[in-house]
N, C-alpha and C positions, 0 to 999 in steps of 0.2 A: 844577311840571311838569304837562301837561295829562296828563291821562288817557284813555289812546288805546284804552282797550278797550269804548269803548260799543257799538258795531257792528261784526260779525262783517267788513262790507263795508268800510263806512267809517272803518275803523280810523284811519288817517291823516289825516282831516280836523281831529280840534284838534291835532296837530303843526304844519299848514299856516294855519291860521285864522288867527293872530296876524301871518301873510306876507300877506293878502288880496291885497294892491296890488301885490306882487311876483308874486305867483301869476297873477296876471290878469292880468300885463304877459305875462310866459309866457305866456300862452294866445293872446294876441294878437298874438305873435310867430311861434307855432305855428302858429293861423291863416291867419297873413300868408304863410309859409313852406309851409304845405300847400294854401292855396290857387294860389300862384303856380307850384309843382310840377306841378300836377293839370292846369292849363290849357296846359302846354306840348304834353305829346301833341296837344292840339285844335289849337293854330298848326301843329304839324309835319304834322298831316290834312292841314290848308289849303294846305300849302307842299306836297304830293304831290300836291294834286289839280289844282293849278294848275299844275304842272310836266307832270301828264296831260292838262292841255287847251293846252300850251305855250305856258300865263300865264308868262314868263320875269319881267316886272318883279311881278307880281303874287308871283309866287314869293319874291322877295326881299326883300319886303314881311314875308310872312311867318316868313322866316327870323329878322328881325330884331326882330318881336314875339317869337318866339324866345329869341333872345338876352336881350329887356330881362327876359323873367317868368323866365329862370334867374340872368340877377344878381340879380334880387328878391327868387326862393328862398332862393340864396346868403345874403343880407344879412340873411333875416329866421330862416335858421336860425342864423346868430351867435350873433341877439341870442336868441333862444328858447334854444340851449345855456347861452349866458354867464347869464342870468337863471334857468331852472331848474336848472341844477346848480349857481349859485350859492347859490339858495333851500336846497339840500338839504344844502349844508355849512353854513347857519347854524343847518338844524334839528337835523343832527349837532353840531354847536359845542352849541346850546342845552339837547340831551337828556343830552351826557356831563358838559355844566356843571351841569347841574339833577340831575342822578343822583349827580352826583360832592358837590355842598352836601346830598341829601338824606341821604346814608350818611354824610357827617360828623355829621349831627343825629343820628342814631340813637343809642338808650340802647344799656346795655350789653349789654344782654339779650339785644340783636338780633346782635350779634356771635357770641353763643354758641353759637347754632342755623345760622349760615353760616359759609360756607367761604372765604375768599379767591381760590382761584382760580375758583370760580364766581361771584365779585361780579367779579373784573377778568375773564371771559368773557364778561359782561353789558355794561359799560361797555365791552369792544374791540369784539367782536365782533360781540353783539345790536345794538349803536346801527350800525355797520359795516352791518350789511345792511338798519335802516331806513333811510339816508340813500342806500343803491343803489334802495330803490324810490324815493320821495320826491323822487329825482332822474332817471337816467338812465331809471327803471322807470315814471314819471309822463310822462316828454316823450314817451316811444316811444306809451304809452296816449292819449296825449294829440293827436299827429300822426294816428293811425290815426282817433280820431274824426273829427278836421279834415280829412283830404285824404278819408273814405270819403263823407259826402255829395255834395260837389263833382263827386268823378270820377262819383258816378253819376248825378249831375243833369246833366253832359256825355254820360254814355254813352246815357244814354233820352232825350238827346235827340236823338241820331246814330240809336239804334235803342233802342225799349224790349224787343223779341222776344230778338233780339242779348244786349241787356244781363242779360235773365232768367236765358236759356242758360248765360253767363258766370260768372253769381256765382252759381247755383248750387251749384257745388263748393263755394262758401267754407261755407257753410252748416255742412258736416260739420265746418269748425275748431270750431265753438262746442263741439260733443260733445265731440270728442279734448280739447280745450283744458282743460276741466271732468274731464274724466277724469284729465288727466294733472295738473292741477293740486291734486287729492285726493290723490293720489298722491303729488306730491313734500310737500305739506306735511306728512303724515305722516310721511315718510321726514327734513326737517327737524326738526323735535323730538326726533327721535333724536338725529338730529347734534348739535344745539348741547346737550343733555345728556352726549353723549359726548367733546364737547371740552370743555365745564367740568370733567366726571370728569378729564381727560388733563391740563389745566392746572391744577387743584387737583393731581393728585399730584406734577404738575413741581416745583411751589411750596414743597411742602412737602418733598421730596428736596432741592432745592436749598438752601433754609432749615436743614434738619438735614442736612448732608453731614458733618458729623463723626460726627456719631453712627453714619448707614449709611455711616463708613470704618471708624470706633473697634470695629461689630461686625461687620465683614468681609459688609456687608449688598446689596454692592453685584450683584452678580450677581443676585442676588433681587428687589432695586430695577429693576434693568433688564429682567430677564423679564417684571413686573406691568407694567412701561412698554411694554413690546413687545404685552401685551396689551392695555393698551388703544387703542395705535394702529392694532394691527390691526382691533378694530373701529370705529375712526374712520376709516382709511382703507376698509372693508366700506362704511360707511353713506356715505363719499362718492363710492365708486362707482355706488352703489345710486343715489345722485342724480343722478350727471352721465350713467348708462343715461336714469333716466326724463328728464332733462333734454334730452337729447340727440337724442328724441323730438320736441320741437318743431318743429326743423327739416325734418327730413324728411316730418313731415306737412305743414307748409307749403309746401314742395315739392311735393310728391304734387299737393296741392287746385291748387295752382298750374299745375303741369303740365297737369292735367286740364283746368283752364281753357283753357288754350293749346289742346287738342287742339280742346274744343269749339268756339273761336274759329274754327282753320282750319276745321275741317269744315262748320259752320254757316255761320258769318261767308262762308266761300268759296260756299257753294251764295247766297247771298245775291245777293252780289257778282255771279254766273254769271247770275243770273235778273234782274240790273240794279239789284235794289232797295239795294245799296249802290255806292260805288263805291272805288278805289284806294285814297283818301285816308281813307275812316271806315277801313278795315282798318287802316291804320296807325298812325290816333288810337286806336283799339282796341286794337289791339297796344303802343302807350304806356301807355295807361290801366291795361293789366296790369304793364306791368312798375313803374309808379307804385305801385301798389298795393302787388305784389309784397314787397319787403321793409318796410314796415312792417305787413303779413301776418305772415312772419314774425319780424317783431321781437315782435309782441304776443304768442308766446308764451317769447320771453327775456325783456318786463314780467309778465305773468302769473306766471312761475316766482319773479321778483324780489319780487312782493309778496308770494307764497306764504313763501317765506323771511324775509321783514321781518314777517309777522304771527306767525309763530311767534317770531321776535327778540322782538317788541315783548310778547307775554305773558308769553314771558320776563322781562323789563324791568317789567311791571305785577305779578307777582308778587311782585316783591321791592319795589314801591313800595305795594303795597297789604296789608305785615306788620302785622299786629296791635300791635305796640310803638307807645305816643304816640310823638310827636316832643320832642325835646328845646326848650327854650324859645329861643328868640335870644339872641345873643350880644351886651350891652351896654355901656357904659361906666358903673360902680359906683363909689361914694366907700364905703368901707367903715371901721368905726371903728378905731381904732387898739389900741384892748384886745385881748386874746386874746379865743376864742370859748368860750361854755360850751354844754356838750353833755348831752342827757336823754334815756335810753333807757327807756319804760316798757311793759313783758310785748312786750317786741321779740321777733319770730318772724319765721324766716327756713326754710321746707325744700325740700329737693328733691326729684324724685321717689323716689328709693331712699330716702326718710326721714332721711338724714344731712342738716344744718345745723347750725342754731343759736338757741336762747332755748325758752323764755320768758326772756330776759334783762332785768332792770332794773341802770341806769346810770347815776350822773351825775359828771359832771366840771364842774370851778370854772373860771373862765376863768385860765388859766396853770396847771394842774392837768397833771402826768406820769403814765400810766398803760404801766406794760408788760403785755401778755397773753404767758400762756407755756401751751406745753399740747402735746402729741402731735400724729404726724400725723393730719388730718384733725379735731382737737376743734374747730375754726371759728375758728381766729385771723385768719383770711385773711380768712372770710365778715366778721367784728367791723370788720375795717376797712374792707373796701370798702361795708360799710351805713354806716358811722360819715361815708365821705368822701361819700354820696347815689349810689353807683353801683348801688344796691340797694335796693327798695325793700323794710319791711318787710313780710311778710303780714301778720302781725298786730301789735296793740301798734303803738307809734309812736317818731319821731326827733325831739325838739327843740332846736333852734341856738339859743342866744340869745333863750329860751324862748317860740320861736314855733317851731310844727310845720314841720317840713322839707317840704313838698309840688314841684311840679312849678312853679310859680313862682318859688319860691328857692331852686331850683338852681343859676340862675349865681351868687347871690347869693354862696352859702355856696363855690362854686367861686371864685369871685375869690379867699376869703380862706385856699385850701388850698394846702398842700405836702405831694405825695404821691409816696411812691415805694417802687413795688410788688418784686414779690420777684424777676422778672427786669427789670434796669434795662433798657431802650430807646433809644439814641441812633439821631438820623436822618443821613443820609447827608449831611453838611456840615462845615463848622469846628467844631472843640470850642468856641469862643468862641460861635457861634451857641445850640450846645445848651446852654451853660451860662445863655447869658442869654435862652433862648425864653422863660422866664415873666415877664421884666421884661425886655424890648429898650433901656429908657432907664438900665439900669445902668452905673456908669462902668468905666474900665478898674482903679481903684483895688480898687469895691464886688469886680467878681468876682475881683481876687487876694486880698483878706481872705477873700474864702469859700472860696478855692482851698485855703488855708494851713489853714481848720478843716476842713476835709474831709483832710488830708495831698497834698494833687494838687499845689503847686506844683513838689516838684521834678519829676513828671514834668512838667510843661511846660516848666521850662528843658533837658530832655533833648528833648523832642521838636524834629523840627527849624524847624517851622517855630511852636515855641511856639503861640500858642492860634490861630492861624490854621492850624494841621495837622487836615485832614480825617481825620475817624475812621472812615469807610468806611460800607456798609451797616451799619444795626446797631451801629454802632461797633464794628466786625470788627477795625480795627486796635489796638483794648484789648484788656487783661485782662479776666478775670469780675469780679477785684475793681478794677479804675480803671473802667471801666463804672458799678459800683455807687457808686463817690465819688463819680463825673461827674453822675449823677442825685441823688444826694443833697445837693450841692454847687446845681445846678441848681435844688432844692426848697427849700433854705434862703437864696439868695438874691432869691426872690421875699417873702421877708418873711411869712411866713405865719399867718395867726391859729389855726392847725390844723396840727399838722404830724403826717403820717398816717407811719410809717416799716415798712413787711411785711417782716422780715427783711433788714433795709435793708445789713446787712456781714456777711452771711452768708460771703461769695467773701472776705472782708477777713482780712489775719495776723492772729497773738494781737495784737502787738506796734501796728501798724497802728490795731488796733480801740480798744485802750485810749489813744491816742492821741487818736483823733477822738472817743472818747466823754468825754474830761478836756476837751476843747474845746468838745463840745456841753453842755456845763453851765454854758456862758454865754447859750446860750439860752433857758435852765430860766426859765419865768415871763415870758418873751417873749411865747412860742407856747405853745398848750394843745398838750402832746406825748402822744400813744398810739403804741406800738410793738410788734410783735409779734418774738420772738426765741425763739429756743430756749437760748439761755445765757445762764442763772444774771445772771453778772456783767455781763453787758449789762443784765437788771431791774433791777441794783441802782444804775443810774441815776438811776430815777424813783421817785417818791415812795410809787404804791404800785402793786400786785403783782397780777393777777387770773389765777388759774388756772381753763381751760376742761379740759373732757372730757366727745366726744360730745357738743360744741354747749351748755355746760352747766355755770355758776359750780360749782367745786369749791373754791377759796378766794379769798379778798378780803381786802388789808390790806398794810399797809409789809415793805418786804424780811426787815426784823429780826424782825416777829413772825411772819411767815410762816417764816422758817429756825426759830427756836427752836420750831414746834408740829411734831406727826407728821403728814407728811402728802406729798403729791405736789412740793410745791418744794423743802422737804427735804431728802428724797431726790436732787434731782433735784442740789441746789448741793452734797452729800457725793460724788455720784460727779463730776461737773465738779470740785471740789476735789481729788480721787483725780488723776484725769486731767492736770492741771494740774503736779500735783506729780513724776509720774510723766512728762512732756513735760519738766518744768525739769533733773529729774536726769538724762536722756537726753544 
């Protein structure tokens, strides 16, 4: 996407650059349309004045030049609307298409530090009011250029003393115009700050409505909402006063005009030196003018608004995060992957993360992490799957360094599913087979069946074509969590990343799908993070974190028989256990 912010002025020019030949059809339609406009008052002079020397056919002569330079106007403002407000929806198409591929490329990172409802205020809104300059705000700037020479190279030549007189008043637009349009662009930036705040917190009250019902949040919700539409509706006041302004000064200058016209124009006329008919070509010439006067300061106010959009919009396209590589089509080997973590370091500001950790796994190699909240189980795997990159020390796949090149690589060959599952707003058949679409209807019921989901699809009604809602709203936390797990293990994965993957899952449930997942053992290189015990003793061997931080390493069996944090951790789970069975 171009980069619109070279010039405070010409902000808009590589939006439009890649239109030239559209653009310039526009201009010469505008032309064509402002000059055939401009010239009409001059025939209607001719037809007054000939009507004053009672030229009867001369007269209708000129009616009828008339006539043909306003179907001309007519014909050639068509094509000037139909072409630049076309133009200005392909630059809209093009900026939300191009903004909308660039925040798909972004790494993780960049998510972290934004908001959502400030990136869709960006892509509705900011693009939204570059595409009202760019269009409606460019032809009004655009006409006013075109018809202002014309009319006045008609008026000086009827009278240049006349014409001086006359446009004098305009003079004072360019002040007020510059004033008022400092004014509103400041009062812009507020705004569209104050309606991202307004639609980030919609978004997120909406997104969690159970939560502010489950804590009786909602009156509270609604006051903080109340306030910030009251200063959203403040700041769009505050703009449509100073907006509102235009008008009436255009008016005003206008008026004035008028006044000097009679007064001047009439002593003129008294003393011979005009006659009937320049009065009247004069008196067109104003009112030609007239509104595209005042239109140019609803375009002014229009780019005022589209430039603060558009910073908006450069901000977020000029984040510091690389871009992620393109998206390719990869032949990848059919072995599982081996993985090497050496003095891996990962922190965050408040000092909590993870390493100096050293790692390695075999390819087909099970690893569970188990550990407290916050020891870094979470951060181990999303550096493990490349969502993260490390500070220090380093990641190697398949003992070449993980860098920013083979990251789609090592992405083709993953299956990840994080600790809240994600389903999109579609058929569960879709979401089960997004990471391989050429799955058949066989592949996803054998995966259905190791994850435990088939019967709920013969209960649903419309089995796997039943849409699961936003979010997949119309699931449990735990059919959610088999739907994405289910999802990750039918794309075949040489890595399968699992964060607490049946956390939401029954006892009964989990050992279920874990006696199944032991047909994939030595498939897939498997790391999983869990908090129970008996879900580790899946995999072959065991690493306990604490505080970002190996505290043991080794197979389930040696790790229970030594003193230590797993230990303990599989005697009270055992407790628990037994203590749930006699129940």
């Amino acid at each position: 996407m171009a980069d619109a912010s070279r010039s405070s002025l010409f902000w808009w020019w590589p939006l439009l650059a890649r239109h030239r030949r559209k653009l310039y059809g526009g201009l010469a339609a505008t032309v064509w349309c402002s000059v055939a406009a401009s010239v009409v008052p001059f025939w209607s002079g001719k037809a007054v004045h000939a009507l004053e020397l009672r030229d009867w056919h001369g007269s209708r002569i000129y009616l009828l030049w008339m006539l043909a330079f306003t179907l001309t106007a007519g014909i050639g403002r068509y094509f000037m609307r139909n072409t630049l407000i076309g133009l200005s929806r392909e630059v809209e198409r093009e900026q939300r298409e191009g903004l909308y591929t660039y925040l798909l490329g972004r790494p993780f990172a960049f998510y972290e530090r934004q908001r959502v409802g400030d990136l869709m205020s960006r892509v509705g809104d900011d693009v939204g009011t570059v595409r009202m300059a760019t269009g409606p705000g460019l032809m009004s700037f655009l006409q006013v250029v075109s018809i202002l020479p014309v009319t006045l190279a008609l008026m000086i030549h009827i009278n240049w003393r006349l014409t001086l007189a006359v446009m004098l008043p305009f003079s004072l637009l360019a002040l007020g115009f510059y004033l008022i349009g400092k004014a509103s662009h400041a009062i812009q930036q507020k705004l569209q700050l104050a309606f991202s705040a307004l639609s980030t917190f919609s978004h997120e009250t909406i997104s969690g409505e159970r939560v502010v019902q489950a804590f009786g949040l909602e009156e509270a919700r609604v006051g903080h909402f109340r306030e910030l539409s009251l200063r959203h509706a403040a700041l769009s006041m505050q703009q449509t006063v100073v907006f509102s302004a235009y008008a009436p000064l255009s008016a005003f200058i206008s008026g004035v005009s008028a006044l000097v016209l009679v007064a001047y124009g009439g002593s003129l006329m008294v003393r011979g030196v005009l006659d009937l008919g320049d009065l009247t070509a004069f008196t067109g010439f104003l009112v030609a003018l007239a509104w595209p006067m005042m239109s140019l300061g609803w375009s002014v106010n229009l780019f005022q608004r589209a430039r603060a959009g558009q910073e908006r919009i450069d901000f977020v396209l000029n984040s510091p995060e690389p871009a992620l590589p393109p998206a390719v089509a990869i032949l990848l080997p059919e072995q599982p992957a081996a993985l090497r973590l050496e003095g891996a370091v990962h922190r965050f500001d408040s000092g909590r993360g993870l390493g100096p950790l050293d790692l390695e796994l075999a390819p087909g190699d099970s690893l569970a992490v188990v550990g407290g909240i916050g020891s870094g189980k979470t951060l181990l795997l999303q550096m493990l799957a490349g969502l993260r990159e490390p500070q220090g020390g380093r990641l190697s796949v398949d003992g070449e360094t993980l860098d920013e090149t083979g990251l789609r690589r090592h992405w083709a060959g993953l299956g990840w599913v994080p600790q809240e599952a994600f389903l999109f707003s579609d058929t569960l058949r879709v979401n089960l087979a997004m990471g391989r679409p050429e799955a058949t209807e066989e592949e996803v019921w054998d995966i259905a069946r190791v994850v435990c989901l088939d019967e709920l699809i013969q209960r649903l009604p419309q089995g796997l074509d039943t849409v699961v809602g936003e979010r997949g709203v119309a699931l449990s936390g735990g059919e959610r969590q088999r739907a994405a797990l289910a999802r990750a293990l039918l794309r075949r994965p040489r890595l399968l990343l699992l964060d607490d993957a049946l956390s939401a899952v029954d006892a009964e449930t989990e050992s279920r799908i874990l006696e199944n997942l032991r047909a994939f053992l030595g498939k897939s290189t498997l790391v999983l993070a869990t908090h129970r015990v008996f879900v580790a003793e899946t995999c072959a061997r065991v690493l306990v974190l604490h505080e970002g931080k190996v505290q043991q390493l080794g197979t389930p069996e040696d790790l229970a028989a030594q003193p230590g944090t797993y230990a303990r951790l599989k005697q009270l789970q055992s407790l628990e256990r037994e203590l749930v069975r006699g129940a």
